[in-house]
DRENVO-908825 format. One line per field, with one value per residue (C-alpha): residue in three letters; z, x, y. Coordinates in nm, 3 decimals. Example, Ala and Ser with C-alpha at 12.3 -4.5 7.8 and 13.67 -1.06 7.14 Angstrom:
! DRENVO-908825
residuo = c(Ala	Ser)
c3 = c(0.780	0.714)
c1 = c(1.230	1.367)
c2 = c(-0.450	-0.106)
//
This chain:
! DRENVO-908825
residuo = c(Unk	Unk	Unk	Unk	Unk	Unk	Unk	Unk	Unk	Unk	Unk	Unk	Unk	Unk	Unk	Unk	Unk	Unk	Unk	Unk	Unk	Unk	Unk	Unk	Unk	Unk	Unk	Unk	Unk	Unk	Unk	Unk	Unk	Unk	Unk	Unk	Unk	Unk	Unk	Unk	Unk	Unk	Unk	Unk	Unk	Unk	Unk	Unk	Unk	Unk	Unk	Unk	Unk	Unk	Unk	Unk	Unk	Unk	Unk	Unk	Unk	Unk	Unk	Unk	Unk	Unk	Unk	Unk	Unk	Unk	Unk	Unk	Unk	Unk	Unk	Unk	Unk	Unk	Unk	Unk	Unk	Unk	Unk	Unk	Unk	Unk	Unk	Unk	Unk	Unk	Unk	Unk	Unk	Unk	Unk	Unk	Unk	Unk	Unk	Unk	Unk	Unk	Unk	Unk	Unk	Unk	Unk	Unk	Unk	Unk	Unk	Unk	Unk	Unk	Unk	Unk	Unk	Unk	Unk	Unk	Unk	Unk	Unk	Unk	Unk	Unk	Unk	Unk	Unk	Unk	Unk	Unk	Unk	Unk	Unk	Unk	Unk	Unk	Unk	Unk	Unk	Unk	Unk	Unk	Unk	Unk	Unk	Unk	Unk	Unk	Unk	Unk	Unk	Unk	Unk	Unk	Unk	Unk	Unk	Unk	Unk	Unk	Unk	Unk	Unk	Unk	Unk	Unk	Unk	Unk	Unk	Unk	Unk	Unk	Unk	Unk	Unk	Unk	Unk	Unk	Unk	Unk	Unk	Unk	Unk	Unk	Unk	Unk	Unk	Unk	Unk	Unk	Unk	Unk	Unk	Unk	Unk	Unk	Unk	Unk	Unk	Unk	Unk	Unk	Unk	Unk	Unk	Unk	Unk	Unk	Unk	Unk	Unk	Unk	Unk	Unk	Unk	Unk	Unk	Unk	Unk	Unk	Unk	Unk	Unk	Unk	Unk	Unk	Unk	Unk	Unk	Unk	Unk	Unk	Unk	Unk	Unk	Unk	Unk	Unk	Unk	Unk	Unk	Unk	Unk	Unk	Unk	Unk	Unk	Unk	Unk	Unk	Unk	Unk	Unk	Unk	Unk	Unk	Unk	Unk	Unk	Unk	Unk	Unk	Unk	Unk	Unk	Unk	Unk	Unk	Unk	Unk	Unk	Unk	Unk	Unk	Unk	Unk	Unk	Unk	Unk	Unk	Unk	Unk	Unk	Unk	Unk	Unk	Unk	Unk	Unk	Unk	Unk	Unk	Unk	Unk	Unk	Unk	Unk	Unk	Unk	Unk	Unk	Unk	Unk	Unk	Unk	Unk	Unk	Unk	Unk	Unk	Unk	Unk	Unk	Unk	Unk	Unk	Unk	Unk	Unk	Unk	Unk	Unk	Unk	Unk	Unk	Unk	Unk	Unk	Unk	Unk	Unk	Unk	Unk	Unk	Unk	Unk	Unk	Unk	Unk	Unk	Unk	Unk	Unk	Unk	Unk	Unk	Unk	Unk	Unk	Unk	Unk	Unk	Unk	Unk	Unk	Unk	Unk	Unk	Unk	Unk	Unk	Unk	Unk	Unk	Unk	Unk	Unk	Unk	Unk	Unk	Unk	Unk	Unk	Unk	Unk	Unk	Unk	Unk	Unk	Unk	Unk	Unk	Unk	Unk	Unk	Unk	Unk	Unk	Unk	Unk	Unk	Unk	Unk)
c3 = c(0.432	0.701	0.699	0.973	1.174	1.071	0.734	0.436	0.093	-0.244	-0.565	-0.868	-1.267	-1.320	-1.660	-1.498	-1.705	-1.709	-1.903	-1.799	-1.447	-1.103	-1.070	-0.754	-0.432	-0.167	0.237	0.489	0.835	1.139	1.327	1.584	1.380	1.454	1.197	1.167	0.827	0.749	0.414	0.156	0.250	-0.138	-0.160	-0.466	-0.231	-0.449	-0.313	-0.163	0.017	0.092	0.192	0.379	0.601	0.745	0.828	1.000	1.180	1.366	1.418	1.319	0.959	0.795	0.447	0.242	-0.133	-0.337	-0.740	-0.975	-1.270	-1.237	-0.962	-0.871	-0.896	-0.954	-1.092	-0.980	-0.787	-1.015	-0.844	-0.479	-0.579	-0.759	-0.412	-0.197	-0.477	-0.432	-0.110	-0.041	-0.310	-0.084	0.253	0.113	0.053	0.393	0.607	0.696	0.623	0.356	0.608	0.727	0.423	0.313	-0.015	-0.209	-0.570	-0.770	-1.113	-1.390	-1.231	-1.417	-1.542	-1.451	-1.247	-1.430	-1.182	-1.378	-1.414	-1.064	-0.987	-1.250	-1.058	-0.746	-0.785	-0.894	-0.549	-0.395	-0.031	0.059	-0.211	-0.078	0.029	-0.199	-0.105	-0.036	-0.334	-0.545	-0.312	-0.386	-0.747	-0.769	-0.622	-0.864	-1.108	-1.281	-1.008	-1.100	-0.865	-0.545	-0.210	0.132	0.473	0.772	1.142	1.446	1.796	2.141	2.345	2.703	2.612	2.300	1.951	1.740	1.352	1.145	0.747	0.499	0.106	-0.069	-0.402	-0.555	-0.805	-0.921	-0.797	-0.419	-0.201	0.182	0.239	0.468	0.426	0.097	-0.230	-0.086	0.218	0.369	0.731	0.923	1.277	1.488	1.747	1.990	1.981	2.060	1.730	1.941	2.051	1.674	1.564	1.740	1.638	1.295	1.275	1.508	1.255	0.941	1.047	0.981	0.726	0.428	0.560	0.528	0.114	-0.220	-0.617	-0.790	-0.511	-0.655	-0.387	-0.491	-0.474	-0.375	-0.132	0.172	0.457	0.671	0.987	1.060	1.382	1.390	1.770	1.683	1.887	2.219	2.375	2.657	2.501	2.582	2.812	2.588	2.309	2.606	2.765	2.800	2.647	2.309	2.320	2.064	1.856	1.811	1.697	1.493	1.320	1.266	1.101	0.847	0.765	0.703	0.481	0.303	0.235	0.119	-0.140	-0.304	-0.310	-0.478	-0.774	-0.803	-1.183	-1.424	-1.104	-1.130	-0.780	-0.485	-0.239	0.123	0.243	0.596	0.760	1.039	1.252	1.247	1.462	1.478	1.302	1.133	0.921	0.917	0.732	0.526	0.393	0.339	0.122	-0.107	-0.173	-0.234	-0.416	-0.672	-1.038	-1.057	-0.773	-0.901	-1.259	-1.159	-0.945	-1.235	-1.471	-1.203	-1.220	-0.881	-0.902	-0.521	-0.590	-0.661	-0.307	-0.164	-0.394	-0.255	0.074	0.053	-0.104	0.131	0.387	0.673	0.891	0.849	0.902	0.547	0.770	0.912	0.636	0.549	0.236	0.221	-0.105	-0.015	0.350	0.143	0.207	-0.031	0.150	0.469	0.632	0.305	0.060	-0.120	0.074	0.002	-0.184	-0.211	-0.544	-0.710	-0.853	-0.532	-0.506	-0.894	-0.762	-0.513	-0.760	-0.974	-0.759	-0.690	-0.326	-0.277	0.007	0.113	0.427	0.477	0.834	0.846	1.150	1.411	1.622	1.689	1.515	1.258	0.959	0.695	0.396	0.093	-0.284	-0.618	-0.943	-1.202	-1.564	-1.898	-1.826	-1.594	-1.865	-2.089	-1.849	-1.743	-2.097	-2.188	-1.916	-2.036	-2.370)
c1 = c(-0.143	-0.421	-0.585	-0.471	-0.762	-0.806	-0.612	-0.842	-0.651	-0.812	-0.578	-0.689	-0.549	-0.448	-0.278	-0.017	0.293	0.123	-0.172	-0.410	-0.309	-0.323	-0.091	-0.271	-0.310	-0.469	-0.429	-0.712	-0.584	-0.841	-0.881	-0.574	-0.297	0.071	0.292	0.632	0.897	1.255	1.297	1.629	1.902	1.949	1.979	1.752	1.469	1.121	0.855	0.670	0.944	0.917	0.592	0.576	0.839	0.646	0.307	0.492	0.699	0.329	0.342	0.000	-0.167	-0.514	-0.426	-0.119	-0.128	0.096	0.141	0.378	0.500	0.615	0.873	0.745	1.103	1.323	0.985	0.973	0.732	0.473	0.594	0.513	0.162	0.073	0.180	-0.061	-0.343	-0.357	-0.313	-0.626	-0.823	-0.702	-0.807	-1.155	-1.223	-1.081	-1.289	-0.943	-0.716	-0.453	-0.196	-0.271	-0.234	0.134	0.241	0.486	0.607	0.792	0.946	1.037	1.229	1.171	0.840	0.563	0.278	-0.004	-0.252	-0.545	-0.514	-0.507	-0.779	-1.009	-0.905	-0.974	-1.314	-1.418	-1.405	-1.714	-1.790	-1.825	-1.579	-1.411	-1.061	-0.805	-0.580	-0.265	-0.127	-0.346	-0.163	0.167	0.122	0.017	0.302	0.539	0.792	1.050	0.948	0.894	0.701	0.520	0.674	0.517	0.536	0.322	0.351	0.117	0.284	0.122	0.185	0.070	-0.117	-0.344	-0.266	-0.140	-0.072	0.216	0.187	0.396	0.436	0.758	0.859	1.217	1.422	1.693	1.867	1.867	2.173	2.112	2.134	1.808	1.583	1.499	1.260	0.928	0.811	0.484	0.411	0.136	0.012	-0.288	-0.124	-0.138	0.221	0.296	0.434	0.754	0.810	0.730	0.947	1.238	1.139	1.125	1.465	1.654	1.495	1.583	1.936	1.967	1.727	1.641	1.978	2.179	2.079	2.206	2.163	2.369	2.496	2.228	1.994	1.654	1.523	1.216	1.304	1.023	0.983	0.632	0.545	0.170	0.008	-0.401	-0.412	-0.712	-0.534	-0.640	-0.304	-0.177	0.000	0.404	0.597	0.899	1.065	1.225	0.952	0.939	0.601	0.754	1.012	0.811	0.705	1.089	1.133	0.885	0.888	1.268	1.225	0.947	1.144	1.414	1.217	1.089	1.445	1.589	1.298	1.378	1.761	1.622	1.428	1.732	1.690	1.847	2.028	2.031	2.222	2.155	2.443	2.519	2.858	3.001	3.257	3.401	3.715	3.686	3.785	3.419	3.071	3.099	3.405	3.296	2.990	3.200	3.420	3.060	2.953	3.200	3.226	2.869	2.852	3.164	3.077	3.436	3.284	2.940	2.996	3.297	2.995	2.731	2.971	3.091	3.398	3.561	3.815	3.849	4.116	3.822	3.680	4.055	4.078	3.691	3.776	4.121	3.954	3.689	3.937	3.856	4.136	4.260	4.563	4.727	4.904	4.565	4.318	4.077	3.853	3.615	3.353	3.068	3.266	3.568	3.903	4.048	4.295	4.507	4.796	4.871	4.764	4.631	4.567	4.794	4.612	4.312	4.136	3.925	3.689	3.510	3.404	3.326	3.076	2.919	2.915	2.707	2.465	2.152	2.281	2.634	2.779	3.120	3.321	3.587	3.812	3.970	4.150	4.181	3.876	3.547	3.337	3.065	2.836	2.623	2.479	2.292	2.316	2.322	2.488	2.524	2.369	2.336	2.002	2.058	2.170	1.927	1.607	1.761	1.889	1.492	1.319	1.157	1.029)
c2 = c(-0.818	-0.719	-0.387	-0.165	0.051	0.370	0.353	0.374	0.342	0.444	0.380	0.561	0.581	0.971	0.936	1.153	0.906	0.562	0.463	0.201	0.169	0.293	0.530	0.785	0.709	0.845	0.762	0.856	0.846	0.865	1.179	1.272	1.005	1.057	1.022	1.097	1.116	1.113	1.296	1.313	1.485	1.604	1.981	1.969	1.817	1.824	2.043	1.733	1.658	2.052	2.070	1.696	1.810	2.103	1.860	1.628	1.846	1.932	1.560	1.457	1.447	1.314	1.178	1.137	1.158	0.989	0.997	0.819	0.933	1.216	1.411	1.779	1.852	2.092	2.316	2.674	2.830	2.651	2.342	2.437	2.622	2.260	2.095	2.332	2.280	1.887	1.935	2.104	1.877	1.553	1.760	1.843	1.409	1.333	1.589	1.819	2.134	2.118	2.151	1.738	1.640	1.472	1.464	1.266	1.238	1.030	1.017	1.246	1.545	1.900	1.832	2.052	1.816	1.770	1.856	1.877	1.482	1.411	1.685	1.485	1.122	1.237	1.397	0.997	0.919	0.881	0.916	0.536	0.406	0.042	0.017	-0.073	-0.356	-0.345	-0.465	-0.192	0.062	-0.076	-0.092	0.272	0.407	0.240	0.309	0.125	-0.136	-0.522	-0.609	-0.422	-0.421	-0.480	-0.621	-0.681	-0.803	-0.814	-0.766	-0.635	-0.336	-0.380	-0.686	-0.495	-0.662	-0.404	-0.461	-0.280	-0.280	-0.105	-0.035	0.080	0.160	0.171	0.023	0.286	0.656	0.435	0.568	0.586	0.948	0.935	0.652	0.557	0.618	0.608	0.400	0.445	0.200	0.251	0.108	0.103	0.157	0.454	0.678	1.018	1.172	1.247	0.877	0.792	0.982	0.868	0.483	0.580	0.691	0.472	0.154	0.349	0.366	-0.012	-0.058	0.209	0.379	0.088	0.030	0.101	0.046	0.293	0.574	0.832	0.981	1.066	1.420	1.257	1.037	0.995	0.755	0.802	0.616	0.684	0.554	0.549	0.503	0.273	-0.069	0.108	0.081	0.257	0.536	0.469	0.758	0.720	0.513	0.287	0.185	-0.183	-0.220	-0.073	-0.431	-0.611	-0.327	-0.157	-0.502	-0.543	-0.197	-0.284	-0.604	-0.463	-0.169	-0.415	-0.657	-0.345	-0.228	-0.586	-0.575	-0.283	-0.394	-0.703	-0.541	-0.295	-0.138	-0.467	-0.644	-1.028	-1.054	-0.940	-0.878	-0.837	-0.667	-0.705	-0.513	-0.614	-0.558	-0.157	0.118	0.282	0.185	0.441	0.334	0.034	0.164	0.393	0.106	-0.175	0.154	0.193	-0.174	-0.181	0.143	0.022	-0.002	-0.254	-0.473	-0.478	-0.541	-0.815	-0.982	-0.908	-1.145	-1.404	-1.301	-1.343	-1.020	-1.007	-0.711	-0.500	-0.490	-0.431	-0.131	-0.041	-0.049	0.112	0.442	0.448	0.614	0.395	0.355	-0.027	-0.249	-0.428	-0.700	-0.826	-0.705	-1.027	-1.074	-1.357	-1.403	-1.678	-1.795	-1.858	-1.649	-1.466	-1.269	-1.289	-1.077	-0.840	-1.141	-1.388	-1.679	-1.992	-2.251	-2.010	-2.206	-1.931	-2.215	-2.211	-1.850	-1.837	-2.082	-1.898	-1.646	-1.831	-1.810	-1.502	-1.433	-1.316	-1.231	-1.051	-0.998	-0.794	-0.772	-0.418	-0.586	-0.285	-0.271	-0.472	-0.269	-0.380	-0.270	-0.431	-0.271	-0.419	-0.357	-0.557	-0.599	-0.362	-0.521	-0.385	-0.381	-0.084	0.108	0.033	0.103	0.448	0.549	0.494	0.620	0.944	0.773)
//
């Protein structure tokens, strides 16, 4: 992954959970960056998510800091004065207030942050320190994650070559109630934080918005779009204009890939799934029913032991509420049909979709047969493994 002008990323071991690895990071943006955030809709929001939402609700910021480990949730007033201290230790390395200066969290919720940890790791950073890679960055921010998570693309605006790059983390408590976990994309590119802002959400709607693991939102949950204005565009007049073609595109498909990854290292999942739902009355019941298919514990463990129990995702889709018709309701597992006009298909030979099952990439259609109306959502299996990593994850 290239580096993007105007983004300088130092990754640092804080001890804060993890021992022996990187598990701070800290984002310097160049003077006068954009950036924009969609934040969790979770009524027990961290004070990160607290704080963040007030700096980019100014629409530009200097630095983000970001620490694994542990949550800054759910911890008092303590909680939010810990949030304003590191906020003003990362502001003091990158030249600017506290107030520029996003901060997110993940990990244990209720714990108090242990900010004398991160004060210590950040005063090792010396004024001319080399960037850390992307990968470092992605590492750092992790959790339960297998493996970091980025993507990059290069596109022009107005004929200037402008780069995206982004880093996510996420493996468990994913439900789209916002965005997702943490997400962090940054551009070179010249945006008003207004037009930003409307890009970022418009792609999260079909890409962090459109995941899930286990139905649990995140208290922490934080998705930041930061543009350095370093690519010497002409700055767009609004998120329409025709020189922004490539780049909605672009920022789309990253957000996208980004999402799919974190689907993919979902906590103990050994399939990864896509659900379609076509044939509604509005996209929003058609997301509603691709939801709670994907959000099922009956469909996902059926799929997690190849076990094609198609009667699973008719019960899924029947409790989801959305408006349907019996007589032309269609369920297909790996292109096969299942079901036709109120029932199992004739000749339908199971030994086809226990196949497909077999295999790491399943995917399922249902027709709710009154409208033309479409959604797709992501998700994968549910393991023993997924008990076992969340039943140890404080110890």
């Amino acid at each position: 992954m290239p580096a993007i002008a105007g983004v300088h990323l130092t990754a640092l071991k804080a001890g804060i959970k993890y021992k022996g690895r990187d598990d701070l990071l800290l984002v310097r943006l160049a003077p006068d960056s954009s950036v924009a955030g969609v934040f969790t809709r979770s009524t027990t929001a961290s004070a990160p998510v607290q704080w963040s939402r007030d700096v980019v609700g100014r629409g530009k910021a200097r630095a983000i800091l970001i620490n694994s480990g542990n949550a800054n949730t759910f911890t008092g007033k303590q909680g939010h004065a810990d949030v304003k201290r590191t906020a003003a230790m990362a502001g003091r390395i990158g030249g600017c207030k506290a107030s520029e200066v996003l901060i997110a969290s993940t990990g244990v919720i209720g714990e108090p942050l242990p900010v004398d940890r991160i004060e210590r790791a950040l005063s090792r950073i010396k004024s001319r320190a080399r960037t850390a890679s992307w990968l470092q960055a992605a590492k750092a921010i992790g959790t339960t994650d297998t493996y970091p998570k980025g993507a990059s693309f290069r596109v022009d605006i107005a004929g200037s070559p402008v780069m995206l790059s982004g880093i996510a983390k996420g493996s468990g408590m994913i439900a789209p109630d916002m965005a997702t976990m943490l997400a962090f994309v940054f551009t070179d590119a010249r945006i008003p934080p207004g037009i930003l802002d409307e890009l970022l959400r418009e792609s999260a709607r079909e890409s962090f918005n459109s995941i899930t693991v286990d139905s649990d939102t995140s208290t922490s949950d934080s998705l930041i779009l930061a543009a350095t204005g370093q690519a010497g565009n002409p700055a767009p007049k609004s998120k329409s204009d025709p020189s922004l073609k490539a780049f909605r595109t672009a920022l789309k498909e990253l957000m996208t890939d980004l999402a799919i990854q974190v689907v993919r290292d979902g906590e103990g999942a050994s399939k990864f799934i896509t659900v379609d739902v076509i044939g509604a009355n509005s996209t929003a019941n058609a997301r509603k029913a691709a939801l709670s298919v994907a959000n099922s514990p009956l469909v996902k463990t059926a799929i997690a032991g190849e076990d094609a129990n198609w009667g699973r995702i008719v019960m899924a889709v029947g409790k989801s509420g959305a408006p349907l018709d019996q007589q032309k309701l269609c369920v297909s597992i790996g292109g096969i049909a299942i079901a036709r006009s109120g029932g199992r298909v004739s000749g339908y030979d199971e030994r086809e979709v226990a196949t497909h099952l077999e295999g790491a990439n399943i995917q399922i259609e249902v027709d709710l047969g009154v409208g033309r109306s479409r959604a797709r959502v992501w998700t994968c299996d549910l393991t023993h493994d997924y008990i076992s990593i969340n039943a140890d994850y404080r110890t």
